[in-house]
C-alpha positions in Angstrom: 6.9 -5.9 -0.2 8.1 -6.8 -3.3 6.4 -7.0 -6.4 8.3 -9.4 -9.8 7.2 -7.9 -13.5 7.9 -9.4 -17.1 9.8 -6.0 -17.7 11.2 -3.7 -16.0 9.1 -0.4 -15.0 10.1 3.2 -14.7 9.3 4.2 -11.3 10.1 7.7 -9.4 10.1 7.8 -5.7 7.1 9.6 -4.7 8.9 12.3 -2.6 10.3 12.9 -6.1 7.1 12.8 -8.3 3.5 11.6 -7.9 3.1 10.9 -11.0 5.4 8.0 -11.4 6.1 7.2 -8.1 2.5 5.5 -7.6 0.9 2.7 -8.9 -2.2 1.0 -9.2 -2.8 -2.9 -9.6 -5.8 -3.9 -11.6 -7.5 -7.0 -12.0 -7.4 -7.6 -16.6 -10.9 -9.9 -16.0 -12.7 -7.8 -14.4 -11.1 -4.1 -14.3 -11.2 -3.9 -10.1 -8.6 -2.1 -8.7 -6.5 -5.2 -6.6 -4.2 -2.5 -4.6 -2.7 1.0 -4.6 1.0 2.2 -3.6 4.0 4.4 -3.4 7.0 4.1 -4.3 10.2 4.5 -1.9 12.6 3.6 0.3 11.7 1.1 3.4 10.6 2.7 6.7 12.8 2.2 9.3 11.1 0.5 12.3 12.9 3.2 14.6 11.0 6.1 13.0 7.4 4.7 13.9 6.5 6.7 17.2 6.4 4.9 20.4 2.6 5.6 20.6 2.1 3.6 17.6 0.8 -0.2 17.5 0.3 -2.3 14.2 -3.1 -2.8 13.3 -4.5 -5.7 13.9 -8.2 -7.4 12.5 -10.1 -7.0 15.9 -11.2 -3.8 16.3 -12.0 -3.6 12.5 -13.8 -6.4 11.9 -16.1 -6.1 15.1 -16.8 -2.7 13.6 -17.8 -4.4 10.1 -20.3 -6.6 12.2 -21.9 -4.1 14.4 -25.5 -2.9 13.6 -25.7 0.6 12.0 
C-alpha cells in the first residue's frame, strides 16, 4: 500500500524502532481512528507458509450476523 503526503515524513522501520516506525491515521472531523500500521519492507509472497490462505469476508461476516 502506498500512502501520498503534502510533506515528507520521518519514518523508521519498525524492526528498527516502534516509535517511529508506526503510524496512526485519524479522521480531523471527527477524531476516529481511520487505520493503524507499520512501517517496512514488502513481504515476500514466498515467506507466507503453505498453510496460510488470505482472508476472505465469509466466515467473518456470518460471524457478525450470528445470534449471541
Amino acid at each position: 500500500m502506498s500512502i501520498r503526503t503534502a510533506d515528507p515524513l520521518p519514518a523508521d522501520d519498525y524492526a528498527d524502532s516502534r516509535a517511529t516506525g508506526s503510524f496512526l491515521l485519524i479522521d480531523p472531523p471527527t477524531g476516529n481512528t481511520l487505520a493503524a500500521g507499520l512501517v517496512g519492507r514488502p513481504l515476500a509472497l514466498s515467506h507466507q507458509c503453505a498453510s496460510c490462505a488470505p482472508a476472505t469476508p465469509g466466515p467473518r461476516a456470518s460471524a457478525r450476523s450470528a445470534s449471541p
